[in-house]
C-alpha positions in Angstrom: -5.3 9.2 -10.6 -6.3 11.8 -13.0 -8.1 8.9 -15.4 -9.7 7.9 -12.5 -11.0 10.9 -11.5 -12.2 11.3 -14.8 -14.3 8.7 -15.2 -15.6 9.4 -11.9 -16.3 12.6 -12.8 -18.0 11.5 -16.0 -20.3 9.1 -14.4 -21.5 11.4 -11.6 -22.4 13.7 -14.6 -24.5 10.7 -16.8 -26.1 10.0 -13.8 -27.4 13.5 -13.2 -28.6 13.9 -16.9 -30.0 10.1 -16.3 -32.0 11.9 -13.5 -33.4 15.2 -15.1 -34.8 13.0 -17.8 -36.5 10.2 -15.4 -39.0 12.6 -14.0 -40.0 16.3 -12.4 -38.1 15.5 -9.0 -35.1 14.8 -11.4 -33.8 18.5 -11.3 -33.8 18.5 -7.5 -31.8 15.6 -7.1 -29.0 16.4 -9.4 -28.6 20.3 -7.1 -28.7 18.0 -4.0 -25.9 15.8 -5.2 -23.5 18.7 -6.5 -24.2 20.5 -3.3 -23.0 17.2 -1.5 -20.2 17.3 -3.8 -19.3 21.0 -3.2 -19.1 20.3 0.4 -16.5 17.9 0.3 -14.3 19.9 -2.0 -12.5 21.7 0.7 -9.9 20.0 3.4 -8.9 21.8 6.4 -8.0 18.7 9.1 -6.4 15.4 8.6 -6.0 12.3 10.4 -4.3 9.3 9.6 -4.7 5.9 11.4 -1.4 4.0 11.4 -1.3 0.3 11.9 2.0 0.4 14.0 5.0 2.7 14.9 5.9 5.8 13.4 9.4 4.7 14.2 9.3 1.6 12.4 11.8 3.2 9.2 9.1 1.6 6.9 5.2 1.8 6.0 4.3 3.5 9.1 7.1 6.2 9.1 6.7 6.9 5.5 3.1 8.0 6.0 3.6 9.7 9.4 6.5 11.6 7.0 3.8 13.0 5.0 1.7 13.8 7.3 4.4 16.4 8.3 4.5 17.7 4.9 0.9 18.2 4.9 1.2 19.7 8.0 3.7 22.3 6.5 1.3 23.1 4.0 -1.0 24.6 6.3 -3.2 22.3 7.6 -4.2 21.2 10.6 -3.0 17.0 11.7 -3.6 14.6 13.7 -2.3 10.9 13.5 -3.2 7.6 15.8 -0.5 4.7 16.3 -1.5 1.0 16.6 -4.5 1.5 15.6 -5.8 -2.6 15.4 -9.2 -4.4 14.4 -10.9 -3.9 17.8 -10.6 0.3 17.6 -10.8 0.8 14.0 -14.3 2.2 13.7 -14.4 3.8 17.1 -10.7 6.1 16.3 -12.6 6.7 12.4 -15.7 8.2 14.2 -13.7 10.1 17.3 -12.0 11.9 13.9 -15.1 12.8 12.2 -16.7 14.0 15.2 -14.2 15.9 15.6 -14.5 18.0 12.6 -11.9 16.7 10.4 -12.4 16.5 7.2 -10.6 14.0 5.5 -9.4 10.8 7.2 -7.4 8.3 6.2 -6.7 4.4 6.8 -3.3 3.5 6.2 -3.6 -0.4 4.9 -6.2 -2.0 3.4 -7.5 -3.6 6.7 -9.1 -0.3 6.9 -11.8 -0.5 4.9 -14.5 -2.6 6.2 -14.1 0.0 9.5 -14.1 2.8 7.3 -17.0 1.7 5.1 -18.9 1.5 7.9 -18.7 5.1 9.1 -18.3 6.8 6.1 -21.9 6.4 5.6 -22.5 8.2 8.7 -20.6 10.8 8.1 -21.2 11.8 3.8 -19.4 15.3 4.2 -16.0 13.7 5.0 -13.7 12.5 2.4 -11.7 9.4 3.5 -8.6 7.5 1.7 -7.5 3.6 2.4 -4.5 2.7 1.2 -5.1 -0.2 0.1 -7.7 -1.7 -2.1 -11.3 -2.2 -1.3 -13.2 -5.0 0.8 -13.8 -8.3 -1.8 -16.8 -8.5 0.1 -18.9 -5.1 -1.1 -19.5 -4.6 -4.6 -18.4 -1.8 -6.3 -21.8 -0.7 -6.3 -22.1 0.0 -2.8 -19.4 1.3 -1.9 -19.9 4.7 -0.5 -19.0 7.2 -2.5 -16.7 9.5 -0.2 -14.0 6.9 -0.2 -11.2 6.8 -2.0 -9.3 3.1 -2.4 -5.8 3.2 -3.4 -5.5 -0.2 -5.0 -1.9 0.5 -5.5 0.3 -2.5 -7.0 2.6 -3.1 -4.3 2.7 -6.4 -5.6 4.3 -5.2 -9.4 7.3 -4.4 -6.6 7.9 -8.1 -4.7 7.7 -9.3 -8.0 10.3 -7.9 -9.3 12.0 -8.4 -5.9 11.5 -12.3 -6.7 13.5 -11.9 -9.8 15.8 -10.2 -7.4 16.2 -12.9 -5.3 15.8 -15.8 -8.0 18.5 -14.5 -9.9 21.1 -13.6 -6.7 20.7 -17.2 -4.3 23.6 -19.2 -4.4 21.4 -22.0 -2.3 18.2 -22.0 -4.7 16.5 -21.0 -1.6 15.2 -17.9 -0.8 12.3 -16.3 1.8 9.4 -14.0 1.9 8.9 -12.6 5.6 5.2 -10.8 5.9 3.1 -8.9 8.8 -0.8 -8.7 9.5 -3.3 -11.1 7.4 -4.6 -8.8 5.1 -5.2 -8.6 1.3 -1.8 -6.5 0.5 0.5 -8.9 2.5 -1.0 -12.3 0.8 -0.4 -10.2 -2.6 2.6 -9.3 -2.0 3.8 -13.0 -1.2 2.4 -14.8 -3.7 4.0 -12.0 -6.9 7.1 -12.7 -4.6 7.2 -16.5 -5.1 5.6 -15.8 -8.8 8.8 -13.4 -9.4 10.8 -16.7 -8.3 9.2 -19.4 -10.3 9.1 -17.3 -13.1 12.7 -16.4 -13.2 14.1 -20.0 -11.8 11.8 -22.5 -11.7 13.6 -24.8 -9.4 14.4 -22.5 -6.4 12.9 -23.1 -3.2 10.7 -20.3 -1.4 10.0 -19.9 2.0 7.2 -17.9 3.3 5.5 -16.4 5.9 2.9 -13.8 7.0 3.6 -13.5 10.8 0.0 -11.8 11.5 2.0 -8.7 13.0 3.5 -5.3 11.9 4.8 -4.7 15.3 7.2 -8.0 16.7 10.7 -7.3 16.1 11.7 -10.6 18.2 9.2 -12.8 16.2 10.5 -10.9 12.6 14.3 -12.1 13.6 13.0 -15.6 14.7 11.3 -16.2 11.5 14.2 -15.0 9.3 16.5 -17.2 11.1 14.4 -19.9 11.0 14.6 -19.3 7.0 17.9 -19.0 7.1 19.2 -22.2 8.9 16.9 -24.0 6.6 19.1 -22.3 3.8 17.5 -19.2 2.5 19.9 -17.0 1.6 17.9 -14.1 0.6 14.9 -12.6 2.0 12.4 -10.5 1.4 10.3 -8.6 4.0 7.1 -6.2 4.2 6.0 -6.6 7.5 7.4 -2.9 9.0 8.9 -3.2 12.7 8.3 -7.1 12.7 10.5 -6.4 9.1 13.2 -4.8 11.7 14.2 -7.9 13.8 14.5 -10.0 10.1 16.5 -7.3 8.5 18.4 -7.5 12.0 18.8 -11.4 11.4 20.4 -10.8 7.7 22.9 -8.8 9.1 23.9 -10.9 11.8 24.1 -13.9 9.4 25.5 -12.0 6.0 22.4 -12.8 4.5 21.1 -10.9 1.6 17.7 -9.2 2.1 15.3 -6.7 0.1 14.1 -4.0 1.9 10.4 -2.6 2.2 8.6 1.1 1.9 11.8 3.0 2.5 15.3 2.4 1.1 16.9 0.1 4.0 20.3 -0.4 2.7 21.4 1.7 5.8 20.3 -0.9 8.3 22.6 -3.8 7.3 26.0 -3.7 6.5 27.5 -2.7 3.0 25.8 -4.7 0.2 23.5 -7.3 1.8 20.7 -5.4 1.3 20.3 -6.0 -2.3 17.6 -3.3 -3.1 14.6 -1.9 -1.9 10.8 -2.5 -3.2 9.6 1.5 -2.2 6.1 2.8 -2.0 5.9 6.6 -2.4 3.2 7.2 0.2 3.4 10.2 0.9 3.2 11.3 -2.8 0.2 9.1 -2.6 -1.5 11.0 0.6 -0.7 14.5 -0.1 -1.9 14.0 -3.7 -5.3 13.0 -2.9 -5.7 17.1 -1.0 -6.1 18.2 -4.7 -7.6 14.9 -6.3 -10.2 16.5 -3.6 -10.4 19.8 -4.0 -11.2 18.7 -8.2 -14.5 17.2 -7.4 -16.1 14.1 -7.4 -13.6 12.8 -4.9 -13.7 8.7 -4.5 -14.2 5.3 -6.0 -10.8 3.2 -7.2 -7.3 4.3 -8.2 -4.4 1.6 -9.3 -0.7 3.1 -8.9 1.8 1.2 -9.6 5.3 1.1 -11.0 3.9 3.0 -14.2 3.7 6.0 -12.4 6.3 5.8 -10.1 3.9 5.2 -6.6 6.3 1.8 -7.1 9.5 1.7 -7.4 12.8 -0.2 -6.9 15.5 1.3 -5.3 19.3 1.7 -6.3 21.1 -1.7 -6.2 23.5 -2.7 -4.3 27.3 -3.0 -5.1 27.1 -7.2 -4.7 24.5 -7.0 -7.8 26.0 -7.5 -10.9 25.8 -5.7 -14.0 24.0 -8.8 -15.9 21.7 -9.2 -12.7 20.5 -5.7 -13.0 19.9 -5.5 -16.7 17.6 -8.4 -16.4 15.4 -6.8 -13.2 15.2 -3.3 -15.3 13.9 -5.3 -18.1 11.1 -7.2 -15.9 10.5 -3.5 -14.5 10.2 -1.9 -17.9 8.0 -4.8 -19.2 5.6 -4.1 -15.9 5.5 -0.3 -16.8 4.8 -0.5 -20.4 1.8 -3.4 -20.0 3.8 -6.5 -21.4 4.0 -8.3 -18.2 0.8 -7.6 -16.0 1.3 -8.7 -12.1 -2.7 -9.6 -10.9 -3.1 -9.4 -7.4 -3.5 -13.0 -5.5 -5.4 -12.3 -2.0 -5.1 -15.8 -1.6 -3.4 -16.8 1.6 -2.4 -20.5 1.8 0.5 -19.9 4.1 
């Protein structure tokens, strides 16, 4: 975050020195943009807009958990459930008209929405997590988002090595929720963790096209699983529920998503848990803000911890584990790099 601000910072000042020398009107142009910039420095309300429940014990939950600590900090909240493609730009603008002051888009679905009113509204910082529309160049962008291209995908990788290195059927499953850029991502470094580890194992996949269908999430796992998969992978939030809820009804090993979800099957079928420390991510972006220059592209990952795996299970061996923290360690360092995919051919 801080390189990124940096450079940002760094490029806002080349292009104000690029603008004093062009020509008389130069000198006026640079004040207007740091005046813009010194405007949007400050944060006093926040809303987020959630893709599903707040009660989903996942990517929802996580975020609406730091709102709260935001909150606790002193500032004023607000948060919106559900939010799906049809409401997207209207619940953006409500919040800006409002008067709050930095908005955010929980999922990278967000952006197109959020692109489109951030323009409208240039004193209002807003954050996607998630990485930016393929469609805009970098160029146009505007300049008061912020796009957390975080590597969620370094995470199901390694959760393919996971699951790779622990079937006893050499079949195994990927479970995923809405058609957007992070899900196709994050099942094609799964079945990339696979191939890579055991060539030879079967993977099963599918991206439901919903966050919030506990039936269809235990339908599709079970699906997998009388087909053979005997461990599955899912990041799909309360549709992730009802599959986790299959696994346990079968004895099926699963990974867990966003939150450690070792609780919600019985002792040791949950194998481990891919985590995303979201609310690190949101509440770190107040001062990220309150620096200057706020938006453009940052890239967590597992380097810094925005990523992480959680504690195995007991049913993992020793061997089993030393191999995954060696994947993990050659992610962190550079050795290995995981490239998103956005490719859906599911």
């Amino acid at each position: 975050m801080k390189k990124v601000l940096s450079l940002v910072l760094a490029a806002l000042m080349v292009l104000s020195l690029a603008a004093c020398g062009g020509n008389n009107s130069g000198a006026d142009t640079a004040s207007s943009s740091a005046a813009s910039n010194d405007e949007r420095n400050t944060v006093s309300k926040i809303a987020v807009l959630l893709p599903g429940s707040i009660t989903d014990q996942s990517w929802n939950q996580s975020a609406y958990e730091g709102l709260q600590a935001i909150e606790e900090m002193g500032y004023k909240t607000a948060y919106t459930e559900n939010v799906g493609a049809d409401d997207m730009e209207a619940v953006f603008r409500s919040y800006c008209e409002d008067g709050y002051d930095f908005v955010i888009g929980h999922g990278a679905q967000y952006g197109d929405a959020c692109c489109r009113v951030a323009a409208d509204f240039p004193k209002v910082n807003f954050f996607i997590t998630g990485n930016a529309p393929e469609d805009i160049e970098e160029k146009d962008l505007p300049a008061n988002i912020m796009f957390a291209d975080y590597r969620e995908c370094e995470g199901a990788y390694v959760a393919g090595v996971v699951a790779a290195l622990m079937t006893q059927t050499g079949k195994v499953g990927y479970i995923g929720g809405g058609a957007n850029t992070t899900q196709a991502s994050d099942m094609n470094a799964f079945v990339d963790g696979v191939k890579a580890t055991k060539s030879d194992v079967e993977v099963f996949t599918n991206i439901t096209g919903t966050f919030d269908d506990s039936a269809l999430g235990k339908e599709t796992a079970l699906s997998m699983i009388e087909n053979g998969a005997d461990v599955i992978l899912q990041t799909c939030d309360h549709t992730g529920l009802g599959a986790l809820e299959a696994c346990n009804e079968k004895g099926i090993y699963c990974i867990g998503y966003t939150s450690d979800q070792s609780g919600l099957v019985a002792d040791g079928l949950c194998l481990t848990s891919m985590l995303i420390d979201i609310p690190y991510m949101i509440s770190s972006q107040i001062d990220a803000i309150k620096a200057g220059g706020y938006g453009g592209q940052s890239f967590p990952g597992l380097h810094d911890g925005v990523v992480s795996m959680s504690a195995f299970a007991s049913t993992v061996p020793e061997d089993v584990q030393k191999q995954v923290n060696a994947v993990i360690e050659d992610i962190k360092s550079g050795k290995t790099v995981i490239t998103p995919n956005y490719t859906n051919n599911n």
